[in-house]
Backbone bond lengths (Angstrom), bond angles and torsions (degrees), N, CA, C in turn:
res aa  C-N    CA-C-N  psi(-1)  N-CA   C-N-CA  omega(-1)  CA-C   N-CA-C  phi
1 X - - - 1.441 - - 1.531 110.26 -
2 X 1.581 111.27 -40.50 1.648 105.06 -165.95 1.863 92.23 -80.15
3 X 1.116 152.18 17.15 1.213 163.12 168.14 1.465 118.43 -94.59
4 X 1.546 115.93 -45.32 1.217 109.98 171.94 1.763 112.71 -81.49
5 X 1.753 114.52 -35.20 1.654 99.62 153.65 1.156 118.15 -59.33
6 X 1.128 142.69 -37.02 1.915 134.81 163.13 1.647 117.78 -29.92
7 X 1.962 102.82 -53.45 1.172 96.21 -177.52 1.469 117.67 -81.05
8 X 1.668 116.97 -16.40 1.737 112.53 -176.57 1.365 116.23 -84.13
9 X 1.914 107.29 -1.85 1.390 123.95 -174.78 1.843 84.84 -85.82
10 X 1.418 115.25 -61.09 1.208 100.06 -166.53 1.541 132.97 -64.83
11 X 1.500 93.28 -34.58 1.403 89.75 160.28 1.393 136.03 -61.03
12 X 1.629 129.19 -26.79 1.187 124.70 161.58 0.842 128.32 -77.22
13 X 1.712 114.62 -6.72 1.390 112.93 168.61 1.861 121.26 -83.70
14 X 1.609 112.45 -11.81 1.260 122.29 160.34 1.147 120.78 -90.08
15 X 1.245 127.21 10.58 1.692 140.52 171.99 1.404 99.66 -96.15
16 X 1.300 126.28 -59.68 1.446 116.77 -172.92 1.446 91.95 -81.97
17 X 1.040 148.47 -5.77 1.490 113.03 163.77 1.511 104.64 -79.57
18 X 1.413 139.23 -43.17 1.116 131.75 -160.07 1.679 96.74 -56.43
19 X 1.266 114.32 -61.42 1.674 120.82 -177.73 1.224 121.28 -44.48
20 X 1.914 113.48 -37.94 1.548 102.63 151.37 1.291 137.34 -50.21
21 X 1.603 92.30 -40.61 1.623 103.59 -176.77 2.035 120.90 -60.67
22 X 1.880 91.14 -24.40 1.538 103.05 -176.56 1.903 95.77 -78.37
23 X 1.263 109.94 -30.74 1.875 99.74 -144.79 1.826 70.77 -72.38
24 X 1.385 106.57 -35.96 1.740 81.95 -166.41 1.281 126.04 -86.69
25 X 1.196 100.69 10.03 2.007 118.16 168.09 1.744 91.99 -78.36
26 X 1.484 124.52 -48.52 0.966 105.34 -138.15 2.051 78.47 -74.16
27 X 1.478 112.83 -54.70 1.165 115.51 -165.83 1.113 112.18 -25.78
28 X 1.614 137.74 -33.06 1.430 142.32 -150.69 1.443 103.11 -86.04
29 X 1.818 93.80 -41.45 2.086 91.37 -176.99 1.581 94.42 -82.33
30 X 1.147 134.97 -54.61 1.833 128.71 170.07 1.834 94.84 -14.19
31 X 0.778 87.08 -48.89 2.306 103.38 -166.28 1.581 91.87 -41.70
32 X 1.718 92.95 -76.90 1.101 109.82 -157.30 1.900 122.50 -67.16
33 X 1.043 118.16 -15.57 1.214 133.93 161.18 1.520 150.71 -94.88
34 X 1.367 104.16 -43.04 1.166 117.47 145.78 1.997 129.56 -136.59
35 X 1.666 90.76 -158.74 1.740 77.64 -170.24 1.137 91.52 -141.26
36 X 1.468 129.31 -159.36 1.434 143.22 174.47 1.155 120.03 62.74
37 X 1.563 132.14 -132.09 1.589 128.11 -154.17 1.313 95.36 -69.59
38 X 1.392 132.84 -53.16 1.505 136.78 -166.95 1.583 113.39 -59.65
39 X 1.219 114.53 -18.14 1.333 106.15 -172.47 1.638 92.02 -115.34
40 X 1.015 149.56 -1.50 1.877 150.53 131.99 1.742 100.10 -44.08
41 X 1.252 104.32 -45.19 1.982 94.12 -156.89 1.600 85.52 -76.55
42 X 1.640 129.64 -35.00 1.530 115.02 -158.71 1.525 118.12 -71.97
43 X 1.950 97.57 -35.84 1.025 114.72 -178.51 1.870 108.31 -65.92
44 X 1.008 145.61 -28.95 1.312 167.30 176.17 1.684 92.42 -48.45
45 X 1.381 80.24 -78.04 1.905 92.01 -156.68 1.615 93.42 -58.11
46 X 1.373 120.77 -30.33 1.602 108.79 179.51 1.407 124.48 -68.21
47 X 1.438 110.82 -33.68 1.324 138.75 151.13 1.544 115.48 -30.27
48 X 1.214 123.28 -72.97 1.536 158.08 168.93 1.842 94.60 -32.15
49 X 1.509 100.41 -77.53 1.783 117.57 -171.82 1.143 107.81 -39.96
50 X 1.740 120.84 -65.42 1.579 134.78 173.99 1.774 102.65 -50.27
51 X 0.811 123.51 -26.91 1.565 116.75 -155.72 1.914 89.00 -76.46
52 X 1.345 93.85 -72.81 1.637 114.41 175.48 1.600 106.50 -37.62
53 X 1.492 129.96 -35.96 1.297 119.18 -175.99 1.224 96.69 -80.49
54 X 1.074 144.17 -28.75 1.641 139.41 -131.81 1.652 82.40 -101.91
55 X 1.819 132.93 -39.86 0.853 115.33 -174.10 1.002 109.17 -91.16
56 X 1.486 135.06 0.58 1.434 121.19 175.14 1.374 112.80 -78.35
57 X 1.506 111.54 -21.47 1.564 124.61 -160.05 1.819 96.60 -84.56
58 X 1.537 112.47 -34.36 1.354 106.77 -176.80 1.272 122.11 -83.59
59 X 1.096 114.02 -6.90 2.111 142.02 -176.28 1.767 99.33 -90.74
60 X 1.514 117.37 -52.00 1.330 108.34 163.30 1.507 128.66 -79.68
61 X 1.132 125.35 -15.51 1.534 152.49 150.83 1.529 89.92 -45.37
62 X 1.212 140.47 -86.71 1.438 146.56 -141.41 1.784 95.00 -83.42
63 X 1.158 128.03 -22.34 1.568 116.70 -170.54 1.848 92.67 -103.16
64 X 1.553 137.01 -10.74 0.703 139.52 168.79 1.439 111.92 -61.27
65 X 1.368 123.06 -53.59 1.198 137.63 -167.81 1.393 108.42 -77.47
66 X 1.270 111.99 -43.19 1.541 121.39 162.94 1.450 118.26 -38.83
67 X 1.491 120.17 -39.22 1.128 109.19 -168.35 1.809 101.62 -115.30
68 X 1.150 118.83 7.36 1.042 105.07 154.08 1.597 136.88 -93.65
69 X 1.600 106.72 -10.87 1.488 140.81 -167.83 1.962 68.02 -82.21
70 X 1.213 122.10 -60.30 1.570 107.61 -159.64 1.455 106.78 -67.07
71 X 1.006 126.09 -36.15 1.907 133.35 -170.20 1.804 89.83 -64.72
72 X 1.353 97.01 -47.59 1.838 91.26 -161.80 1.279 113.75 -59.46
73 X 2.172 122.89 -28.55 1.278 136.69 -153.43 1.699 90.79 -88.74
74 X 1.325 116.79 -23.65 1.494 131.13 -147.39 2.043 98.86 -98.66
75 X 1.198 105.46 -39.02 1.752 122.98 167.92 1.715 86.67 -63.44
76 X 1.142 105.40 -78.16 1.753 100.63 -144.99 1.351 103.78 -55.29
77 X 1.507 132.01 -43.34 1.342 138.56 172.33 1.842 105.03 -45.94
78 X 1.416 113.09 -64.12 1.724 85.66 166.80 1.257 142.62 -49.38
79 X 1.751 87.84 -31.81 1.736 101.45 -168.14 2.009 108.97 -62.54
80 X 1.492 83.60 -31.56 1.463 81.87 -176.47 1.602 111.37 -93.27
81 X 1.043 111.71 4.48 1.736 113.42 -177.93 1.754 110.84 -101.91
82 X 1.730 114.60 -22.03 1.157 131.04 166.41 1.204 107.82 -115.51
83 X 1.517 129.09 94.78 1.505 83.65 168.24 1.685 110.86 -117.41
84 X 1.539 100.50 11.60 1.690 89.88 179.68 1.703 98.13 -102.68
85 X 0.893 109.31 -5.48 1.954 106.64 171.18 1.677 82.26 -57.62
86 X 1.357 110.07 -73.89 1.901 107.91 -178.21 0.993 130.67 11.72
87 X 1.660 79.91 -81.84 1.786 110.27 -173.43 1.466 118.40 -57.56
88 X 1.198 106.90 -42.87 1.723 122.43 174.84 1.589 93.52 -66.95
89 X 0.819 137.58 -79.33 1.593 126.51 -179.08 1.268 130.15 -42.46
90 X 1.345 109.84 -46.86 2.288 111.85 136.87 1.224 111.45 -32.10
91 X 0.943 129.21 -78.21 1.244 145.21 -121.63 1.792 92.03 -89.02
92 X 1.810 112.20 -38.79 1.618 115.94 174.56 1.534 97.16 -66.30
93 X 1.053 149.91 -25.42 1.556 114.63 -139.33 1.985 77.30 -120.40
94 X 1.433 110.79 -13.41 1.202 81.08 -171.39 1.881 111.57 -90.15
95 X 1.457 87.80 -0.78 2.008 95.18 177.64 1.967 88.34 -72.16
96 X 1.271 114.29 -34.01 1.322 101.76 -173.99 1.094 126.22 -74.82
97 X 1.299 128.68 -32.26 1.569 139.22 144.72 1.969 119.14 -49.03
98 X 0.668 106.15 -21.75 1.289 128.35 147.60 0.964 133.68 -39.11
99 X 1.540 109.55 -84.30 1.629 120.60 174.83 1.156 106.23 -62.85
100 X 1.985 124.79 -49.66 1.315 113.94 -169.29 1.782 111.51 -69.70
101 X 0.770 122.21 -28.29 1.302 113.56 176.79 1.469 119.47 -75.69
102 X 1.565 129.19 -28.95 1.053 143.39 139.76 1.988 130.71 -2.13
103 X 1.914 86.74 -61.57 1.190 103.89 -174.90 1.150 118.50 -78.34
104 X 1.359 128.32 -18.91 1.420 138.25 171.13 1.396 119.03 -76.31
């Protein structure tokens, strides 16, 4: 379940960027064509779009880190509660790197 909110998080988080990316396409031709009230309301809502991405990006930014600050606390806590399972598991993959490189 917390995977499929991951993916409806990510996907709305590439929806409002695309729509930022449009309000500020549109703002650019608003730019380039005309001026005054119409190009205040475009610039606004483009304003608005970026604002909302920037905080979605720093909300998944901060729960990103969150859960890697936990994976990293969660490694070292085994590492230090096993640590010759470790070594034996070092120590296997590197006889296997070994042989395969060996044969060449």
């Amino acid at each position: 379940m917390d995977k499929l909110s991951d993916q409806f998080n990510k996907n709305q988080l590439i929806n409002e960027f695309k729509e930022a990316v449009a309000d500020t396409e549109a703002l650019l031709k608003a730019t380039a064509s005309t001026g005054g009230e119409k190009l205040a309301e475009v610039r606004a809502k483009a304003e608005q779009s970026l604002g909302i991405a920037k905080a979605r990006m720093a909300d998944a930014q901060s729960k990103v880190l969150a859960r890697t600050k936990g994976a990293a606390k969660a490694t070292d806590v085994y590492v230090h509660d096993n640590p010759w399972q470790l070594i034996g598991i070092a120590a296997g993959v590197g006889v296997i790197v070994g042989l395969l490189a060996g044969r060449r």
